[in-house]
Biopython code that builds the backbone (N, CA, C, O; Angstrom):
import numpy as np
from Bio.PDB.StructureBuilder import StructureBuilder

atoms = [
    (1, "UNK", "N", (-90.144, -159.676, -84.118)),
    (1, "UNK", "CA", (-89.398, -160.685, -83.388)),
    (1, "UNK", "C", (-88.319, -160.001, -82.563)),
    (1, "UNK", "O", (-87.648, -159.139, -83.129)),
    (2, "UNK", "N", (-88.058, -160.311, -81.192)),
    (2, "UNK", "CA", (-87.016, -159.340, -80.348)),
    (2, "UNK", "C", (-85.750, -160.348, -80.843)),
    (2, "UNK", "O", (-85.877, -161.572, -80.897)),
    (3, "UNK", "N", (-84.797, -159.795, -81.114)),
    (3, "UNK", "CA", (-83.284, -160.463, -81.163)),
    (3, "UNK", "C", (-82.635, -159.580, -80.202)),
    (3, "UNK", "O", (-82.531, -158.357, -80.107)),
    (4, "UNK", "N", (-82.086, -160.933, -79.273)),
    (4, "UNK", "CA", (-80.979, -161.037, -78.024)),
    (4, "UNK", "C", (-79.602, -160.966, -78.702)),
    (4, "UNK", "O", (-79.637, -161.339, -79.875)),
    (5, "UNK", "N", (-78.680, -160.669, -78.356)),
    (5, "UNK", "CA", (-77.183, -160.699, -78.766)),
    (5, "UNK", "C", (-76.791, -161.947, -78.117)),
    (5, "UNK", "O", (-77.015, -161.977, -76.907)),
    (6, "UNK", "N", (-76.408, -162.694, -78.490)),
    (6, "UNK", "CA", (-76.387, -163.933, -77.805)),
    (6, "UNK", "C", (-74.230, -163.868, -77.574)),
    (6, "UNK", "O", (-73.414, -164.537, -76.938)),
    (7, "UNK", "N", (-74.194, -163.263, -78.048)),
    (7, "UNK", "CA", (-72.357, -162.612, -77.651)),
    (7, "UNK", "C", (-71.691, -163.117, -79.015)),
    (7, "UNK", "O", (-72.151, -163.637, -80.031)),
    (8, "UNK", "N", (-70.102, -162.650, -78.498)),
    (8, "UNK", "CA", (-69.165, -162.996, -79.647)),
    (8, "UNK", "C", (-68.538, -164.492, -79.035)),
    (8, "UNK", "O", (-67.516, -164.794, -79.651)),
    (9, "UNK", "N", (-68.961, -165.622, -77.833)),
    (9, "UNK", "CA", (-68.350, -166.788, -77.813)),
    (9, "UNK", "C", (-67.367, -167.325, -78.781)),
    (9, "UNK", "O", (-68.101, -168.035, -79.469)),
    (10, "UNK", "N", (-66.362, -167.424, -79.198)),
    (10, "UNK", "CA", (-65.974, -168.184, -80.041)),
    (10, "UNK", "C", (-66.343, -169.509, -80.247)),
    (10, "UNK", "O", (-66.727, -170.132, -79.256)),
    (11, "UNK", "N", (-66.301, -170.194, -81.560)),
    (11, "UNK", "CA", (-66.437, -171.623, -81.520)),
    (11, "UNK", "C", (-65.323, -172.038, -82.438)),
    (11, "UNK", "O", (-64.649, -171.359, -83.212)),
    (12, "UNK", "N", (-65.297, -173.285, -82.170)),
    (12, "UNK", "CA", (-63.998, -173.970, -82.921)),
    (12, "UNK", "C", (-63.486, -174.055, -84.284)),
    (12, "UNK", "O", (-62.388, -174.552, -84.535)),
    (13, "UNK", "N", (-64.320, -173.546, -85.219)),
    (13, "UNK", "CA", (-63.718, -173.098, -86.674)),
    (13, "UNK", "C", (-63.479, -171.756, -86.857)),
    (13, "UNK", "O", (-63.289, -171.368, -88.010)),
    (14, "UNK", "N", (-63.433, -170.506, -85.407)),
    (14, "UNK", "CA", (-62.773, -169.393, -85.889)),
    (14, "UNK", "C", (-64.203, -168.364, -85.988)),
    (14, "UNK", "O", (-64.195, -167.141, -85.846)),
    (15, "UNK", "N", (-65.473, -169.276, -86.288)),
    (15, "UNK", "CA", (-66.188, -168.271, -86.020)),
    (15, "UNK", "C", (-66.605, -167.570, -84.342)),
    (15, "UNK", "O", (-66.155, -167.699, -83.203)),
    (16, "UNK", "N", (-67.942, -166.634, -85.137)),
    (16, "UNK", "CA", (-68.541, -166.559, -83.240)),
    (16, "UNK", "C", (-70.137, -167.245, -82.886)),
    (16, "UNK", "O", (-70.857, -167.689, -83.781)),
    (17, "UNK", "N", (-70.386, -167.239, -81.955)),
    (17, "UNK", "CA", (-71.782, -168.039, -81.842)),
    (17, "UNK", "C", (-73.075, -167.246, -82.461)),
    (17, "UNK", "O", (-74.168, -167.635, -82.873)),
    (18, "UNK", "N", (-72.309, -165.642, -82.314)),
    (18, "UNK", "CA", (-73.793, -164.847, -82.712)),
    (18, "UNK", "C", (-73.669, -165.296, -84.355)),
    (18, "UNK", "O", (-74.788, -165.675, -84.699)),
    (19, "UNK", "N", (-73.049, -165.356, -85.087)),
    (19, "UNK", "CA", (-72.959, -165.339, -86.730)),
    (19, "UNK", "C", (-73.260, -166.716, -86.797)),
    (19, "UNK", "O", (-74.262, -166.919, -87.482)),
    (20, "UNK", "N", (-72.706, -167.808, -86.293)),
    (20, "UNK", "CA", (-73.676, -169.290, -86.706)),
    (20, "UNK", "C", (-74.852, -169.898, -85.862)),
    (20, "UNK", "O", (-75.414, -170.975, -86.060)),
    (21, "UNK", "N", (-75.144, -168.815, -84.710)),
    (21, "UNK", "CA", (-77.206, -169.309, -84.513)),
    (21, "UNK", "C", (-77.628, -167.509, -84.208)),
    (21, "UNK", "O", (-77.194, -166.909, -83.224)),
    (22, "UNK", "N", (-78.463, -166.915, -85.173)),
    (22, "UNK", "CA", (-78.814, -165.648, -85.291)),
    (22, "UNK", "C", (-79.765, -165.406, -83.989)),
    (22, "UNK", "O", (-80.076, -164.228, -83.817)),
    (23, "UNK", "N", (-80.300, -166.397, -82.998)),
    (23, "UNK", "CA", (-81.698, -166.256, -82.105)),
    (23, "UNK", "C", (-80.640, -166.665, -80.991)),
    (23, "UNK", "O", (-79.438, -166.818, -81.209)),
    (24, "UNK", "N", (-81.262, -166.817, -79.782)),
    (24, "UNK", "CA", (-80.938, -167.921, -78.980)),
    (24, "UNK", "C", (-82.103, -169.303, -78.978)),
    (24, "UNK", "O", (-81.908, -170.169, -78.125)),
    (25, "UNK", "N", (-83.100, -169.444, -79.788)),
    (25, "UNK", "CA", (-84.448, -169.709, -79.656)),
    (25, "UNK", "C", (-83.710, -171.625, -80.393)),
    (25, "UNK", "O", (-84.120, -172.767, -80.187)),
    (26, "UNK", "N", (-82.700, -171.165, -81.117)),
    (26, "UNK", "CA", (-82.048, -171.829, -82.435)),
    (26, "UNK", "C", (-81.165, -172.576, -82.062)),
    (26, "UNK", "O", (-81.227, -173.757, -82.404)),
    (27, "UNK", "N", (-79.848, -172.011, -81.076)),
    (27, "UNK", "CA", (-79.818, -172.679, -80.019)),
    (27, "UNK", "C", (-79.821, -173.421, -78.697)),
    (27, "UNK", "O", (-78.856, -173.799, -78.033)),
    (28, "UNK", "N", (-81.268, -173.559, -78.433)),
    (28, "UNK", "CA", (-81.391, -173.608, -77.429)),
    (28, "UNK", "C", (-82.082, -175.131, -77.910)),
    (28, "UNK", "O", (-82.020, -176.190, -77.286)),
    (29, "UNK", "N", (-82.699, -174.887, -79.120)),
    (29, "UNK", "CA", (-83.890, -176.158, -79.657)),
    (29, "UNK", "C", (-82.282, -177.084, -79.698)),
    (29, "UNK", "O", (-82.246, -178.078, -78.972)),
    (30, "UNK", "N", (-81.296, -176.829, -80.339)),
    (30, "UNK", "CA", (-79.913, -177.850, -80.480)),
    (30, "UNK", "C", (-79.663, -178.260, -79.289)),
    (30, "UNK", "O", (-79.104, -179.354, -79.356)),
    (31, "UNK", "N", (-79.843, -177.824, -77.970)),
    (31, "UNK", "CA", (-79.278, -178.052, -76.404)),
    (31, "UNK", "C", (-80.134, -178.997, -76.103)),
    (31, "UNK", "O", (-79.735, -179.957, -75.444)),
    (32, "UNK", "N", (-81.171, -178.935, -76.427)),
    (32, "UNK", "CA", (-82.567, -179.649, -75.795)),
    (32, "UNK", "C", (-82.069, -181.014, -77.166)),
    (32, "UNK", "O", (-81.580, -182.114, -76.907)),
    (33, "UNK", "N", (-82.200, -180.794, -77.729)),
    (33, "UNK", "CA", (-82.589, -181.803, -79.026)),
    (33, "UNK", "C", (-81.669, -182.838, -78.558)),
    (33, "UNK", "O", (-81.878, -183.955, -78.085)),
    (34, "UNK", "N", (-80.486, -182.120, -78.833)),
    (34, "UNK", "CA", (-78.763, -183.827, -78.391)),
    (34, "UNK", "C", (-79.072, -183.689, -76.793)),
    (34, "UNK", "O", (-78.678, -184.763, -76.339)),
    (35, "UNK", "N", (-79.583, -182.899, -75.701)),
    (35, "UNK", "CA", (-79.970, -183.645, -74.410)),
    (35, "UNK", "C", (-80.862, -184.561, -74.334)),
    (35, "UNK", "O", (-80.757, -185.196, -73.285)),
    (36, "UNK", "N", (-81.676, -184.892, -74.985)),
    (36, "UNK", "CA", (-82.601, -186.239, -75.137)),
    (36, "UNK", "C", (-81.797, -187.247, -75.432)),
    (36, "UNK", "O", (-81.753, -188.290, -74.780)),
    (37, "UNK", "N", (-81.111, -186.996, -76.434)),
    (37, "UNK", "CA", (-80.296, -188.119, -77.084)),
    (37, "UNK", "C", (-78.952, -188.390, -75.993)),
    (37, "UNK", "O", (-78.284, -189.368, -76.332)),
    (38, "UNK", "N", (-78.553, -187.819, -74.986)),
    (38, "UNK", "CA", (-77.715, -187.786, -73.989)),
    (38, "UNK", "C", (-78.877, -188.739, -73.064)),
    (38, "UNK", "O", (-78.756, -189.964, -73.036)),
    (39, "UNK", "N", (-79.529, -188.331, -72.634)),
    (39, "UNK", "CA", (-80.660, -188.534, -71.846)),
    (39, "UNK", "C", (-81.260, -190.550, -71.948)),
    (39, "UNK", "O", (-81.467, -191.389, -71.072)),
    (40, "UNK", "N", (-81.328, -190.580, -73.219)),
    (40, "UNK", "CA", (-81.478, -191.650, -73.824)),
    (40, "UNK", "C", (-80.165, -192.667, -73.715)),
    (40, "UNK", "O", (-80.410, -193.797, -73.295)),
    (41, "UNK", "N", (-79.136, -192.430, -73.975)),
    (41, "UNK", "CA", (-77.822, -193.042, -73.591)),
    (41, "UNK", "C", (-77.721, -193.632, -72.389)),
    (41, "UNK", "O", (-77.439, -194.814, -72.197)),
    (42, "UNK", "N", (-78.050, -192.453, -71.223)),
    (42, "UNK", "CA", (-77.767, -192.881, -69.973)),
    (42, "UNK", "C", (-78.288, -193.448, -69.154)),
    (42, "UNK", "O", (-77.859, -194.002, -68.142)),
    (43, "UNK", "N", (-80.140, -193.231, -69.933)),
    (43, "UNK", "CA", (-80.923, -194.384, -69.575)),
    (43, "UNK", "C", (-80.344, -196.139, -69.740)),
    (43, "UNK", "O", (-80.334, -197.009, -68.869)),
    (44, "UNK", "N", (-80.015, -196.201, -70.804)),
    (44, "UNK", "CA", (-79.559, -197.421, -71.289)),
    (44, "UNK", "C", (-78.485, -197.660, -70.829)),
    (44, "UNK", "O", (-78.448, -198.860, -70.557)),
    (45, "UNK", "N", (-77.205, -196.974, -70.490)),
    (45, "UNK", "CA", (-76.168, -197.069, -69.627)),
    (45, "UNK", "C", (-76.650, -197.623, -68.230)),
    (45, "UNK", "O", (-76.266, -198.701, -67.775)),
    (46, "UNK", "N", (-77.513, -196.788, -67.613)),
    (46, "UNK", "CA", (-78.217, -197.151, -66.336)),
    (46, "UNK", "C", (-79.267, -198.670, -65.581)),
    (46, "UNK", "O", (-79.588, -199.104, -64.474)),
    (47, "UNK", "N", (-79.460, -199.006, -67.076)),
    (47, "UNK", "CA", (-80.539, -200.005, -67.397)),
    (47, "UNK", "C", (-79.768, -201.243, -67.244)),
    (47, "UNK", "O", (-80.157, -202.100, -66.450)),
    (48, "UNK", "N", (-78.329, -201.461, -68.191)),
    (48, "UNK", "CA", (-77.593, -202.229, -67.966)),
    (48, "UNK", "C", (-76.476, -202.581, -67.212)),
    (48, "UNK", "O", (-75.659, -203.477, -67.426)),
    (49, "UNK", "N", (-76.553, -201.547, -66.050)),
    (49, "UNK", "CA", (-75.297, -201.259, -64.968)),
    (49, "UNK", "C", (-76.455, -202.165, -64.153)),
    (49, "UNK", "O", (-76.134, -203.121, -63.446)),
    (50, "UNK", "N", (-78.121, -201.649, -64.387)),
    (50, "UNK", "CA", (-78.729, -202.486, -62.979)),
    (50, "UNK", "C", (-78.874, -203.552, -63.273)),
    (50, "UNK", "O", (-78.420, -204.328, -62.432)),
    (51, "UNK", "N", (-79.469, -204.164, -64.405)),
    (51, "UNK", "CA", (-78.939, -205.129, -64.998)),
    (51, "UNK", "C", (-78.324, -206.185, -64.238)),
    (51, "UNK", "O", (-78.752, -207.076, -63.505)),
    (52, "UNK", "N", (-76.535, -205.602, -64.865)),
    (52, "UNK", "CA", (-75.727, -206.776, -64.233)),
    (52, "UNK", "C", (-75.522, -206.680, -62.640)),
    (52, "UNK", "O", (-74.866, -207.591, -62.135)),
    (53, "UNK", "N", (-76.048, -205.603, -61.742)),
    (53, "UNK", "CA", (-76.336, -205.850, -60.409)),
    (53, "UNK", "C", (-77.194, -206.720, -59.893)),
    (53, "UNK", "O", (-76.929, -207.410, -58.908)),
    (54, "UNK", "N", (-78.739, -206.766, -60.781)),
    (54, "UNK", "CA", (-79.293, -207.765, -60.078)),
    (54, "UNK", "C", (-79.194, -209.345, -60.603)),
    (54, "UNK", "O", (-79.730, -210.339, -60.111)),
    (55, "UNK", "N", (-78.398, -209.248, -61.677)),
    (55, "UNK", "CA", (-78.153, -210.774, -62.009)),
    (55, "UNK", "C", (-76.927, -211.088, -60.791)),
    (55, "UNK", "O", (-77.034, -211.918, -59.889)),
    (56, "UNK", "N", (-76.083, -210.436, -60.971)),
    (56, "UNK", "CA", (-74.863, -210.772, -59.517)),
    (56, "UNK", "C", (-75.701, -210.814, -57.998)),
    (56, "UNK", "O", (-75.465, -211.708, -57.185)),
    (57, "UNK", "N", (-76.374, -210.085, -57.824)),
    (57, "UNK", "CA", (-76.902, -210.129, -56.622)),
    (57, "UNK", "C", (-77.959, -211.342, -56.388)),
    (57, "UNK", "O", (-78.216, -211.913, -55.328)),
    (58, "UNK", "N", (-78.543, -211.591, -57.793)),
    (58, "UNK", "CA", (-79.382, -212.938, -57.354)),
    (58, "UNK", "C", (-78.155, -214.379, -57.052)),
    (58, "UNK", "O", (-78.223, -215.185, -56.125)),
    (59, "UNK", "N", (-77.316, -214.343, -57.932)),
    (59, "UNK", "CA", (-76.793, -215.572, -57.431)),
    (59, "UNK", "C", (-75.797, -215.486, -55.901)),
    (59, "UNK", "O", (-75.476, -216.503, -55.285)),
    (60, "UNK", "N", (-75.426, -214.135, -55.485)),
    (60, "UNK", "CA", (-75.136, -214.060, -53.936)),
    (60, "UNK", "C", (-76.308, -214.115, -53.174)),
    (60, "UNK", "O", (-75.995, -213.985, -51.990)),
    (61, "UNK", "N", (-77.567, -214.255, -53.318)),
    (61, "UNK", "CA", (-78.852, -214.472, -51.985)),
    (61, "UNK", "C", (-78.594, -212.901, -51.396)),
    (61, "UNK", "O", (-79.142, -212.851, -50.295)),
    (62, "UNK", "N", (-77.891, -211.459, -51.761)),
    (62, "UNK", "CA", (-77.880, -210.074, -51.269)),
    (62, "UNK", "C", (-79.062, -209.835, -51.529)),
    (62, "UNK", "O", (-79.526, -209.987, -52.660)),
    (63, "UNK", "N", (-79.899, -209.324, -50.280)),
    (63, "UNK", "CA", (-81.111, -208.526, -50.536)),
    (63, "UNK", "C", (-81.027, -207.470, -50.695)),
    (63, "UNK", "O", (-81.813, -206.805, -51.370)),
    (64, "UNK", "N", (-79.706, -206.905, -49.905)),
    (64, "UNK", "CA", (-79.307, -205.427, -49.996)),
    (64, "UNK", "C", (-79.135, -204.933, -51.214)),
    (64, "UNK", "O", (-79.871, -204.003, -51.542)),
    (65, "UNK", "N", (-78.088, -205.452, -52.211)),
    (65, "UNK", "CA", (-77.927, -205.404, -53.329)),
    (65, "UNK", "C", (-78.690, -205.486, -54.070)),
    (65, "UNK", "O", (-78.634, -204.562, -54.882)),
    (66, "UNK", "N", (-79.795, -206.480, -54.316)),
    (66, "UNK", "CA", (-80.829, -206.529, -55.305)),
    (66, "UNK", "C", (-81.671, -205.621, -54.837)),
    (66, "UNK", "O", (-82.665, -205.685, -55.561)),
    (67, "UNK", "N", (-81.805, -204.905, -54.120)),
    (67, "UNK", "CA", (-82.857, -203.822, -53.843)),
    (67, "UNK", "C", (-82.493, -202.587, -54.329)),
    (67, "UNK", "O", (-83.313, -201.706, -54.589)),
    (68, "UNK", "N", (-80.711, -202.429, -54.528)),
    (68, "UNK", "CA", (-80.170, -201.247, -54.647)),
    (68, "UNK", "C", (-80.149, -201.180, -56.430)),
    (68, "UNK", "O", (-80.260, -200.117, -57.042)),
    (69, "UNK", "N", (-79.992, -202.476, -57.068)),
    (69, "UNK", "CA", (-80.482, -202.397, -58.432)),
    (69, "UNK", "C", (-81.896, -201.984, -59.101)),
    (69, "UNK", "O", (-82.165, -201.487, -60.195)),
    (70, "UNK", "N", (-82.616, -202.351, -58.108)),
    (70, "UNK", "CA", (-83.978, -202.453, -58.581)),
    (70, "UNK", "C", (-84.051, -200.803, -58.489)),
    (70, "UNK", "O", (-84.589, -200.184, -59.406)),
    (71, "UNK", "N", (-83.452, -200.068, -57.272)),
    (71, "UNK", "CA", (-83.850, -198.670, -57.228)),
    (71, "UNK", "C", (-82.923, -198.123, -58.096)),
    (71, "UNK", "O", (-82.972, -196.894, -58.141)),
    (72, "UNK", "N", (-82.172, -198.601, -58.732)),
    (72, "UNK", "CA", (-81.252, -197.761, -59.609)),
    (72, "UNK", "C", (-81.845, -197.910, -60.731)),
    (72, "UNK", "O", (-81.953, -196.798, -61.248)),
    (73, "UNK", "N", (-82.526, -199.145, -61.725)),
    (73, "UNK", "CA", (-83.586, -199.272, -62.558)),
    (73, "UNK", "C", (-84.669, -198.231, -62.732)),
    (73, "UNK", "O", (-84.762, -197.425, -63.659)),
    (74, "UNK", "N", (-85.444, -198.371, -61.733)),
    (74, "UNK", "CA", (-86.643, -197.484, -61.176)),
    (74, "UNK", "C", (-85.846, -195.833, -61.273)),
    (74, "UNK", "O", (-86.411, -194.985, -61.963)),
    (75, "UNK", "N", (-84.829, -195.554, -60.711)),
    (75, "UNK", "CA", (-84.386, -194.424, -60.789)),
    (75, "UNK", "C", (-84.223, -193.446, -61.853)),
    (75, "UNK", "O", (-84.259, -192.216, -61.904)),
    (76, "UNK", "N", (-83.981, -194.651, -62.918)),
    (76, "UNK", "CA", (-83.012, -194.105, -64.263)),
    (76, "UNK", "C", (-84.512, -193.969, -65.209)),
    (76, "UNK", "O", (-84.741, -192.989, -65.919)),
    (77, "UNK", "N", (-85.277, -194.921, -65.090)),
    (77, "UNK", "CA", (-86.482, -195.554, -65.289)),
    (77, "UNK", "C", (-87.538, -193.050, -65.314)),
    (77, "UNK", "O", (-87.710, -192.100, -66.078)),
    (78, "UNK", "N", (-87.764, -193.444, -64.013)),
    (78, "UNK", "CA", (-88.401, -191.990, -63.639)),
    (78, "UNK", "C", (-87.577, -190.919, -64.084)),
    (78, "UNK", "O", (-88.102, -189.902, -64.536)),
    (79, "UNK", "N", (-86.156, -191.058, -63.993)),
    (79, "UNK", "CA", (-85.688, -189.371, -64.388)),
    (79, "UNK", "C", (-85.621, -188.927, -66.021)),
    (79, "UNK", "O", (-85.494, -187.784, -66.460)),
    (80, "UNK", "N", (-85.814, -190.895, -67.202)),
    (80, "UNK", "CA", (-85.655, -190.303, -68.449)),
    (80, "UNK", "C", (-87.679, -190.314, -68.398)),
    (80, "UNK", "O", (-88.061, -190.211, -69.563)),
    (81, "UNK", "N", (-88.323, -190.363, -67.878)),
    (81, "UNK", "CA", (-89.652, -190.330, -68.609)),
    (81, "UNK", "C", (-90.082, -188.691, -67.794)),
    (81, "UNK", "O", (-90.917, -188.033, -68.415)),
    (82, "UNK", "N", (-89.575, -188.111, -66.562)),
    (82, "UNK", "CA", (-89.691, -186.491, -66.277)),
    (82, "UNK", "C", (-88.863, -185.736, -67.514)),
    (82, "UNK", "O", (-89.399, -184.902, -68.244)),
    (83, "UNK", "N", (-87.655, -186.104, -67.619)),
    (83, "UNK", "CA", (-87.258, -185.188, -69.352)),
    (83, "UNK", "C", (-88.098, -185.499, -70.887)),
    (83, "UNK", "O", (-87.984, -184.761, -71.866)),
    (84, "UNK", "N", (-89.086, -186.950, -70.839)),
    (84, "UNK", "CA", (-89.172, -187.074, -71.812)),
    (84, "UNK", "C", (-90.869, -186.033, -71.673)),
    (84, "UNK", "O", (-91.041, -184.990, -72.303)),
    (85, "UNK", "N", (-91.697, -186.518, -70.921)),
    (85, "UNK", "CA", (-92.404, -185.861, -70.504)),
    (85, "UNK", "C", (-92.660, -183.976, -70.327)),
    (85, "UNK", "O", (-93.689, -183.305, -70.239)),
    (86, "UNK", "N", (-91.279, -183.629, -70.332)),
    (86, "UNK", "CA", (-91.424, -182.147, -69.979)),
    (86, "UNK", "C", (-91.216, -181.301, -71.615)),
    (86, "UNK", "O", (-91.737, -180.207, -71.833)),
    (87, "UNK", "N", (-90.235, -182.164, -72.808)),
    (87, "UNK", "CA", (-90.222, -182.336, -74.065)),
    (87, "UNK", "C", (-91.970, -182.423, -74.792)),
    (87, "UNK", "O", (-92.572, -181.641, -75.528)),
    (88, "UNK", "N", (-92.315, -183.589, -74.250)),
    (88, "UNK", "CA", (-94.400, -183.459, -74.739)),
    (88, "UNK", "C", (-95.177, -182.732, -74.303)),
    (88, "UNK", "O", (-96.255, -182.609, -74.885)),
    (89, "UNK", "N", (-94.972, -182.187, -73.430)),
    (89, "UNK", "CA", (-95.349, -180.801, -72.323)),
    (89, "UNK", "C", (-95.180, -179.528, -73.249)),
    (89, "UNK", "O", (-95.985, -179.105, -74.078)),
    (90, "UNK", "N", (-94.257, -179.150, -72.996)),
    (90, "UNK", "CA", (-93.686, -178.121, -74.474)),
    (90, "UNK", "C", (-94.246, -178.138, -75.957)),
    (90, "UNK", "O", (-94.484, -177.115, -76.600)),
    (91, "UNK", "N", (-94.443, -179.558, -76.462)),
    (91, "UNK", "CA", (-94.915, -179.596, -77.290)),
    (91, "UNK", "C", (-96.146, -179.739, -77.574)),
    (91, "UNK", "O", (-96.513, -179.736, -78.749)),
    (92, "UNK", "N", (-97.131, -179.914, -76.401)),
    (92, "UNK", "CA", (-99.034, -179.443, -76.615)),
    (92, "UNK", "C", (-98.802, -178.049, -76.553)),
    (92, "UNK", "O", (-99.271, -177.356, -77.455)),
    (93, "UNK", "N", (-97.874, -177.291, -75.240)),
    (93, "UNK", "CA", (-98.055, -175.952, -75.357)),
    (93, "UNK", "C", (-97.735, -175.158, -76.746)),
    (93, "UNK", "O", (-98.266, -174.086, -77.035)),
    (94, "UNK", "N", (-96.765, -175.859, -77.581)),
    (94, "UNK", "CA", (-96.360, -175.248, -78.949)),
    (94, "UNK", "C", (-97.897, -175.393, -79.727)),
    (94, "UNK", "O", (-98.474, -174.539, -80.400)),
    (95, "UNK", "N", (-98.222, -176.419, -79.474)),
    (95, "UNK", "CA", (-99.848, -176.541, -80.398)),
    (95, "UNK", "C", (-100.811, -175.740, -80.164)),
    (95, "UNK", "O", (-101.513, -175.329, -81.088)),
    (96, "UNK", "N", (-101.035, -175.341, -78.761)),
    (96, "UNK", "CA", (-101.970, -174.483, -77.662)),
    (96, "UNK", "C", (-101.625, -173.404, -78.240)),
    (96, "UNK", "O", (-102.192, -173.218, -79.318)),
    (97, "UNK", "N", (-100.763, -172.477, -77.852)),
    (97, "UNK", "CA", (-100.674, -171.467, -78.401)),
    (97, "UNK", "C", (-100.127, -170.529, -79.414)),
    (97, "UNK", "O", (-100.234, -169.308, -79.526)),
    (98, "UNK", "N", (-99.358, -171.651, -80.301)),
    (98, "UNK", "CA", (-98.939, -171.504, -81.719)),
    (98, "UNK", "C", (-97.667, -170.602, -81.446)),
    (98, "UNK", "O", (-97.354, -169.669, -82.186)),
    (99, "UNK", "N", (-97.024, -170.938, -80.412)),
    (99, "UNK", "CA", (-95.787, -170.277, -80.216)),
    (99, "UNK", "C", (-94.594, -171.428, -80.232)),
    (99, "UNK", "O", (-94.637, -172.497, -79.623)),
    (100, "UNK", "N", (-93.267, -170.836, -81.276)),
    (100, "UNK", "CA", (-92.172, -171.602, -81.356)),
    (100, "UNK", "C", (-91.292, -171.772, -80.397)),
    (100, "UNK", "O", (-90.341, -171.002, -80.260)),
    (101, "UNK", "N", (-91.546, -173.015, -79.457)),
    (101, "UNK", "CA", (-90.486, -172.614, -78.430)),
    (101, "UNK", "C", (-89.292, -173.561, -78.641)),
    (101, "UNK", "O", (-88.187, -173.054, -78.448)),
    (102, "UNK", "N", (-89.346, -175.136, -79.083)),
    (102, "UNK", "CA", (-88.124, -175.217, -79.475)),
    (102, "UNK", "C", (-88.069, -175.299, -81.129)),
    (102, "UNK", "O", (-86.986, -175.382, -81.707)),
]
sb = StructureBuilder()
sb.init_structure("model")
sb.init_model(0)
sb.init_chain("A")
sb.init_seg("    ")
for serial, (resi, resn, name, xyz) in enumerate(atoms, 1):
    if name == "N":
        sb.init_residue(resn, " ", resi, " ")
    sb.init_atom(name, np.array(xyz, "f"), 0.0, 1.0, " ", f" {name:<3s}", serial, name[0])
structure = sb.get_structure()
């Protein structure tokens, strides 16, 4: 197995980053793992910002507006299913070739 020095970073109880994740492989699966769960938030943040745009915009008769919800829906909609997608991607290739990547 090659081990990277991943440095002496400090982190907030005094240690360093190389002594609490020995790979970078270790943390990198932690970066990815709570970015889904970030990812997932902001979908739903996004979902209900368009939401209350196109309920306001239907009772003003704005076409402008209800179009700009619908693409902010659709928006938030496509950018969490390209991260969720690139996560199941990774994970046939982990099956394919029996390599640990996160």
């Amino acid at each position: 197995m090659l081990m990277v020095d991943i440095g002496k970073l400090p982190l907030g109880n005094g240690t360093v980053i190389s002594t609490q994740y020995k790979d970078p492989a270790t943390l990198i699966s932690i970066i990815v793992k709570n970015g889904l769960t970030v990812a997932g938030i902001i979908l739903l943040v996004l979902f209900v910002v368009g939401g209350f745009m196109m309920i306001s915009s239907g009772g003003s008769g704005d076409q402008k507006k209800a179009a700009q919800a619908k693409a902010l829906v659709t928006d938030a909609l496509v950018g969490f299913l390209v991260i969720f997608l690139s996560y199941f991607i990774i994970q046939i290739i982990e099956v394919i070739t029996g390599l640990t990547i996160l």
